[in-house]
N, C-alpha and C positions, 0 to 999 in steps of 0.2 A: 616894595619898601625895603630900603637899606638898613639893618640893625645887627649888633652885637647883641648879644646873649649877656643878660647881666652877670650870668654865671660864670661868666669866664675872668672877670675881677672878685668872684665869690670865696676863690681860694686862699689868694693872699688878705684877705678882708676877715675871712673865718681864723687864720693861723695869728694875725695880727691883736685879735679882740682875746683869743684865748690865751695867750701871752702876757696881756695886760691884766686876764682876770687871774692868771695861774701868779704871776708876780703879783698883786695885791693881796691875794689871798695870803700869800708864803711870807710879806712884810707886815702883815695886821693880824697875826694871829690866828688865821684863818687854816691849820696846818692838815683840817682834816677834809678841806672839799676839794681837795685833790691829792688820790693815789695813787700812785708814778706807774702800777704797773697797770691799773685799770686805766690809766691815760694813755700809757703803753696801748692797752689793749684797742681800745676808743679811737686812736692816733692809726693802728695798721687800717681797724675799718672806714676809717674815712679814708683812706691814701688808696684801700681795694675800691671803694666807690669813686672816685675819683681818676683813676685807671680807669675800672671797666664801666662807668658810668659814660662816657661821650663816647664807645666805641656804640653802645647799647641803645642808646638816644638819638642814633644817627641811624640807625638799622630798626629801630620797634620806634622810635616818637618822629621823627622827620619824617621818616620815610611813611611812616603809618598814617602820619597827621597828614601826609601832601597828598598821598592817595586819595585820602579819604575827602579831604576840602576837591580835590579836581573831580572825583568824583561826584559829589553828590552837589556841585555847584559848578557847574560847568560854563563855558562862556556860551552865550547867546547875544550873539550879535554884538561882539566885541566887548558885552558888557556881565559879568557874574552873575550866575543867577540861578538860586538853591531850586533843586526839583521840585520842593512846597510851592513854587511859583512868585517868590519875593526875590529883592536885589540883594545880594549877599553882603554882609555888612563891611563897613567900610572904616576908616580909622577917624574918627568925627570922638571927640573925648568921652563924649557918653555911649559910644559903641568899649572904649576902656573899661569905662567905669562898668559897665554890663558883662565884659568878658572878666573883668577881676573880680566878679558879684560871681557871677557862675566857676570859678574858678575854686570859688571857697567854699559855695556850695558841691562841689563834684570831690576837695579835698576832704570835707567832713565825714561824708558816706565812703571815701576810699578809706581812712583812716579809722573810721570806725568798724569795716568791713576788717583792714585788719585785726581788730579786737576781739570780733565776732565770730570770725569763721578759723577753725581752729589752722588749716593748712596755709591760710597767709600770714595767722599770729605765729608761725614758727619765723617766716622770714624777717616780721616785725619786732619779735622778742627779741631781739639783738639791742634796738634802740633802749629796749628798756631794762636790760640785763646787767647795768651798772647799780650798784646801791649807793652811788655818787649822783648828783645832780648839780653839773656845770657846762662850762659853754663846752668843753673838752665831750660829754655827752653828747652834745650836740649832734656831733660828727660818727657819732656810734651808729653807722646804718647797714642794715640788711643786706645783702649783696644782692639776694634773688629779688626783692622786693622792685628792682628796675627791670625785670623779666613784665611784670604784669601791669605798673603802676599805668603806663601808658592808654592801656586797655580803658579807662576808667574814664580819660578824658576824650578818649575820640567823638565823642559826641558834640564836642565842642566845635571842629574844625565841619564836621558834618554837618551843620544848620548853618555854617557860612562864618564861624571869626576865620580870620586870617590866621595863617599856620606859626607866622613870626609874632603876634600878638598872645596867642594863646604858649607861645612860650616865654614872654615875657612876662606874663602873669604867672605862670608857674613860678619861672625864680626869683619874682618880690615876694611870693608866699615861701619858699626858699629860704629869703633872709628873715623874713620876719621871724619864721620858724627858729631859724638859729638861735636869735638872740632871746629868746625867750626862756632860754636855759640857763638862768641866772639867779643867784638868788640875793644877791645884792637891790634889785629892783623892786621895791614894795608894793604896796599897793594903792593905786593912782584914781582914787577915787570916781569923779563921774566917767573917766576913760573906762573904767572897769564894766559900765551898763552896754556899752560895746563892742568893743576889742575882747580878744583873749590876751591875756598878761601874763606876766612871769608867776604871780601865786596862783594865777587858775593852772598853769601849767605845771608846776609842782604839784596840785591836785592829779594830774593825769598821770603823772610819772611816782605816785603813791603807790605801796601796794597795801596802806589802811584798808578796810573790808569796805570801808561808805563808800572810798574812794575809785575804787575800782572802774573799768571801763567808762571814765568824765569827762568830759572838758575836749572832747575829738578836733574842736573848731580850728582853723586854719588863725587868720586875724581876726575872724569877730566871733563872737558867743553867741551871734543870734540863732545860727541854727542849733545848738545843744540846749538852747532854750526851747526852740518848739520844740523840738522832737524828744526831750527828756531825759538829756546825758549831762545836765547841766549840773552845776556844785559846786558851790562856793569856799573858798577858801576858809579853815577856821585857823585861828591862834591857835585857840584852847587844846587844839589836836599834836601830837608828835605824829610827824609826818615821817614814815620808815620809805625810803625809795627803794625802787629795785621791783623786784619780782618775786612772787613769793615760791615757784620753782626755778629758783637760778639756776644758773648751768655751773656756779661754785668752782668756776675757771679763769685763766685771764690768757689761754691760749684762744687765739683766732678762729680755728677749726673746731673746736670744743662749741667756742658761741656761736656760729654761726649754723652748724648744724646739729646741736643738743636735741630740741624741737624737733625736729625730723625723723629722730632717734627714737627718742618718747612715742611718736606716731606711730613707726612702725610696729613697739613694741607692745603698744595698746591694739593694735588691729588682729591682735594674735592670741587677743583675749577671748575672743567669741566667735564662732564659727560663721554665724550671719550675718549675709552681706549687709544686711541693715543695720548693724553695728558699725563693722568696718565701714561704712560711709559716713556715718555719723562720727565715728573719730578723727576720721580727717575732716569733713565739713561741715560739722557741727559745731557749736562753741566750745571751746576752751576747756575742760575740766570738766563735759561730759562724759560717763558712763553707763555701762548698758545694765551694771547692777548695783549704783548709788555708792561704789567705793569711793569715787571724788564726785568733786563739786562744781556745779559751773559759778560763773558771776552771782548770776541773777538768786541762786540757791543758799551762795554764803552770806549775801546781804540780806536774804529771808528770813535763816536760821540767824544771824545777829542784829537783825530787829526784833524778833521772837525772842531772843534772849536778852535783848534791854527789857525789853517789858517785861518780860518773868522778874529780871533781876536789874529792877531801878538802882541808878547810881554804881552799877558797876560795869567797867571799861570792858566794851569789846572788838576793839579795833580792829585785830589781826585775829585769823584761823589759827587755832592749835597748829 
């Protein structure tokens, strides 16, 4: 099967839409959802990803993905055929609709994985180290984050989609992701029971305490609904973006390897290995003697303290 990569019109489509939103913002008043050097900043990491992004995806996702499909689906008798002993699937609409189902599913547990595990939140924390949230965000990505994301889907190509399909579902989760970074787009009532939308995704890019690690879903919510990452949107909330350990830079090198830094200098906290593995692969703002806090911990201690103290706001950590 003969196809383009929808990514490769993703560039000028991404630079197009952020243009539109950065001049409406700038003619309505809007003069504070974008900062020229965090766009600045936002602007180099998308142009690094974009560079080393297709040398990366041609070497770890093509090459990894054709392996892995020839491999484990070989021809037999002229015709594909997965080593489980079924016909390898084939491009019939509901083999799409199956590979962009599993697609979202393989995005949520990647995405949430980076949340969870503190040595991929280093390469992730870049996306969310703006305390802007617009389409210019968007484009704020990890560098290292294409060293491993691959990893995640090969399983895809290995039970038999096709290697050109299973990347064409990546890049409509791609765009949809993009535009989701907006805050001009409300909230769209029964699409919301769903789809992931633009206010469930300013939930995710909150660093409010409720808010924290929500809303991972690619295009739909249904898996942060089963699995309990789910969280709705409130009005009544000021929603603060950002991180609550920025990197307090708007140098490239500063964000993208702050994280890294912080890691090493926590593993030199305690002499045992089981520490030092735990700061790297453990969650986020664990420690081995309760100085910081992970997620799970400061949404503990600030539901412990609504209840102690009804009616008074706890959104953010000290």
């Amino acid at each position: 099967m003969d196809f383009t990569n929808p990514l490769v019109y993703g560039a000028p489509a991404f630079i197009a839409f952020i243009l539109l939103e950065l001049t409406y913002s700038k003619t309505h008043g809007d003069d504070d959802l974008y900062d020229w050097k965090d766009f600045a900043a936002s602007s180099v990491m998308g142009i690094g990803s974009a560079i080393i992004g297709p040398l990366l995806k041609v070497i770890l996702l093509v090459v990894l993905f054709e392996y892995a499909y020839e491999l484990f689906n070989p021809l037999v008798d002229g015709v594909r055929t997965n080593i489980m002993g079924y016909k390898s699937f084939g491009y019939a609409w509901y083999v799409w609709l199956l590979c962009q189902l599993a697609d979202d599913f393989t995005y949520y547990w990647f995405h949430r994985a980076n949340h969870e595990i503190r040595i991929l939140w280093a390469a992730h924390i870049v996306h969310h180290s703006s305390d802007n949230f617009n389409l210019g965000t968007a484009i704020r990505n990890g560098w290292f984050t294409l060293l491993y994301k691959p990893f995640f889907y090969v399983w895809m190509p290995i039970i038999g989609f096709p290697v050109e399909m299973v990347v064409v579902c990546l890049a409509i989760e791609s765009f949809w992701q993009f535009q989701l970074h907006s805050q001009y787009v409300p909230k769209m009532g029964f699409i919301e029971k769903i789809f992931n939308t633009h206010t469930m995704h300013q939930v995710h890019h909150a660093q409010n305490v409720e808010y924290l690690d929500k809303n991972h879903g690619g295009f739909l919510n249904f898996f942060d609904k089963i699995f309990g990452t789910w969280k709705e949107y409130d009005e009544n909330i000021d929603v603060k973006f950002g991180v609550i350990h920025a990197p307090n830079s708007n140098n490239p090198i500063v964000i993208l390897t702050h994280e890294f830094k912080d890691i090493w200098a926590d593993t030199k906290k305690s002499k045992k290995l089981s520490h030092k593995l735990m700061y790297i692969f453990g969650p986020p703002g664990w420690s081995h003697d309760g100085s910081t806090m992970t997620v799970k911990q400061q949404q503990r201690l600030s539901e412990e303290q609504k209840q102690a103290n009804p009616g008074v706001s706890f959104d953010r950590p000290n």
